[in-house]
C-alpha positions as CSV (number, residue, x, y, z in Angstrom):
1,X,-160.4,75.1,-50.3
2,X,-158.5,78.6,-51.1
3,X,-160.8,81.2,-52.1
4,X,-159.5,84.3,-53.4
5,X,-161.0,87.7,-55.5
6,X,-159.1,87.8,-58.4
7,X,-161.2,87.2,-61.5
8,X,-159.9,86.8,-65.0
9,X,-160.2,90.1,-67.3
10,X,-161.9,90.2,-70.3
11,X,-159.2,92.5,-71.8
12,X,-156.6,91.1,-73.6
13,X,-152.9,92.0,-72.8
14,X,-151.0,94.8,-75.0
15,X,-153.0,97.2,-77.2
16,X,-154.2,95.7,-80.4
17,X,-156.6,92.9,-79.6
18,X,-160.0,92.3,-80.7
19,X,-162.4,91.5,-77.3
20,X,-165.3,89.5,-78.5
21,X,-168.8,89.9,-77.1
22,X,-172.0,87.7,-77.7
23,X,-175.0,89.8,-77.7
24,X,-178.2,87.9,-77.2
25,X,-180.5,90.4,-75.5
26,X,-181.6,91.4,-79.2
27,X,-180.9,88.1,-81.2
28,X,-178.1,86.7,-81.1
29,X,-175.0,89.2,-82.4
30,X,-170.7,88.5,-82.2
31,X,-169.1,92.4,-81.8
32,X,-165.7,92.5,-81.8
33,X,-164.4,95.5,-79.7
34,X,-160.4,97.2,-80.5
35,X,-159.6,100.2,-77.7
36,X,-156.2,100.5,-79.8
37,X,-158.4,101.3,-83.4
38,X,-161.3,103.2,-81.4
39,X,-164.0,100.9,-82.9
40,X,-166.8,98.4,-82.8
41,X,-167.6,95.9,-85.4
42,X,-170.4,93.6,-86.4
43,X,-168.6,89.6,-86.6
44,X,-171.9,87.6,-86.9
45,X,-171.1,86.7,-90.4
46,X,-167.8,86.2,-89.9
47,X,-168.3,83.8,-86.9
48,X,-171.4,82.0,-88.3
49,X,-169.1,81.3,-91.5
50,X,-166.0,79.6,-89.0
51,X,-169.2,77.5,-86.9
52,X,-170.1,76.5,-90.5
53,X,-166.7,75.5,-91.5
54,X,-165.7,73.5,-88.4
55,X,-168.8,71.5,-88.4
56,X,-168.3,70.9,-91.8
57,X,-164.5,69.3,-91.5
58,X,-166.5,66.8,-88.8
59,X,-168.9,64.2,-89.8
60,X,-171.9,66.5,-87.9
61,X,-173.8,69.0,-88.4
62,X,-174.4,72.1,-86.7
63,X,-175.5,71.9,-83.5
64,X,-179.4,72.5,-82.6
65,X,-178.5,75.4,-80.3
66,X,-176.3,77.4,-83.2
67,X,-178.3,76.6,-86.2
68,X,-180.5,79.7,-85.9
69,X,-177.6,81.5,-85.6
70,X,-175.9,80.3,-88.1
71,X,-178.5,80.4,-90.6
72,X,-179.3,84.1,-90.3
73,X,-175.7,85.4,-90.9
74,X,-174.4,82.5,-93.2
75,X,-175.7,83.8,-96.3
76,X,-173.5,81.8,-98.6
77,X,-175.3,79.9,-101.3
78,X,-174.9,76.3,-100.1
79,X,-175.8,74.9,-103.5
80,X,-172.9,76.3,-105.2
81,X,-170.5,74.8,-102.8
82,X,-168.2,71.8,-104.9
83,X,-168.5,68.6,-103.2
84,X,-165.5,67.3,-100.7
85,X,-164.0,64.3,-103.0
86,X,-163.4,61.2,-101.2
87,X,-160.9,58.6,-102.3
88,X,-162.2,55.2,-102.0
């Protein structure tokens, strides 16, 4: 088998891209980094809202392992949400 000591970088090619990082030393956290815009910002919400989404176009749930997640940054009132129509 080849071995070799290149490793993939975490940096994306050209100068305006987002780099993600999943912070779980402290609770869980998404922070998106941009060298190009000189900033740092909180995604939790954002990223707890797409989990939500996805699961919700599948016939499952949230998986066990995300749903604390997901429930602390999905603040979005559930019960207010109109019902997917189904055509019979």
């Amino acid at each position: 088998m080849r071995r070799s000591n290149w490793t993939p970088s975490i940096v994306p090619r050209g100068d305006d891209h987002d780099v993600y990082l999943v912070v779980d030393d402290l609770g869980i956290g998404v922070i998106a980094l941009n060298s190009a815009e000189g900033c740092a910002r909180d995604m939790s919400a954002d990223a707890a809202i797409e989990i939500r989404k996805r699961c919700d176009l599948q016939p499952r749930g949230v998986p066990s392992v995300l749903q604390d997640f997901v429930d602390r940054y999905d603040a979005i009132d559930r019960s207010q949400l109109p019902l997917p129509l189904r055509l019979v």
